[in-house]
Structure formats: C-alpha cells, structure tokens
N, C-alpha and C positions, 0 to 999 in steps of 0.2 A: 481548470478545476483544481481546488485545494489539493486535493487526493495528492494528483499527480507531480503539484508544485513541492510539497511535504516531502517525497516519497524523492525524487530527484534531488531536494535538499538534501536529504537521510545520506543517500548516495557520495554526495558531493564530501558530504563531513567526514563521513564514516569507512567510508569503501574509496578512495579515492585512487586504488589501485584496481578499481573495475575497469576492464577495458571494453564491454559491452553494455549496453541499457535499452532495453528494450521496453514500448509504453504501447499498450493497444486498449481502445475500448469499444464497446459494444452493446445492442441488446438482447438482451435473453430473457423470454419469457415477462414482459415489460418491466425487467428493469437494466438499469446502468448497471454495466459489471466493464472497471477499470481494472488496468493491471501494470504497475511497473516491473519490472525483471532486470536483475544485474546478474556478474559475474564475478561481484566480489568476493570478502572472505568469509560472509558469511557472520551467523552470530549475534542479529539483532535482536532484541526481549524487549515486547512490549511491558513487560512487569518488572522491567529498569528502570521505569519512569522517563524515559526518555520523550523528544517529540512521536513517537510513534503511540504514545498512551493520548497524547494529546488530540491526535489522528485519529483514533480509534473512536473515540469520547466523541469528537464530527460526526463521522459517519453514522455513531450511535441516535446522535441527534437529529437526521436527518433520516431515522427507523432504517438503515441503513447495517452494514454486515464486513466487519473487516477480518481479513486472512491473511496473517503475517506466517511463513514459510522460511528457516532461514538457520538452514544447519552448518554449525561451522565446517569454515569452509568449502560450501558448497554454493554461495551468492546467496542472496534476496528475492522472496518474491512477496512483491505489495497487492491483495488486490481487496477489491472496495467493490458490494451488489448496491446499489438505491436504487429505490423502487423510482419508475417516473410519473406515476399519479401519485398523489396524496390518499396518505391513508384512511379505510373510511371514516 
C-alpha cells in the first residue's frame, strides 16, 4: 500500500537514526486503519509541504483520513483510516 511505502520512505530520509519501525494494519468498523510508527526524532509538518502533504492529498482522494503525530523528538506516527466499500 502507498500509505506504508511513503511513510517508510519519510522514515528512511528523514529519521534515519530510528532504530525501531513499527507498521500494523487493520479493520475497524469497515474501514482500513494503517499505521506506521518510528522512534525517530520526531518533527514531521505536513504544512512543510513535504512528501507527507502529498500523502495526505492520497488518502484525501481515496475519502480517506490521515493522522500525522510527531513531536520533536518524540518519533513519528503515520496513520491513514479508508473506508473499504465505496462511498455511497
């Protein structure tokens, strides 16, 4: 899935000193709720315009719901709900 390939890129670029990463997804109340999790340093802004605006603007398209998490120095946390039917 995008989400999770974006969000481990983000990781790779940016946090490159995470020594954990954790990815889980699931359903909840039908829909997809992904989640990636680091332990980097924290401090990602989707209103940096970085890839995570681009991310977001996805999941947007997809009537979907993105939750960026991510106090300095406190790690990342990505997580992305889509629905799995189609909206009415």
């Amino acid at each position: 899935m995008f989400v999770v390939a974006e969000a481990l890129t983000n990781v790779a670029k940016h946090a490159p000193t995470a020594a954990r990463i954790t990815v889980c997804a699931g359903e909840h109340d039908g829909d997809l709720v992904v989640q990636v999790v680091d332990d980097g340093p924290g401090g990602a802004d989707v209103e940096a315009g970085s890839g995570l605006r681009g991310l977001e603007d996805r999941v947007a398209a997809a009537d979907g719901h993105l939750v960026l998490v991510s106090p300095a120095g406190g790690g990342t946390t990505v997580r992305a709900r889509l629905p799995l039917a189609p909206a009415a």
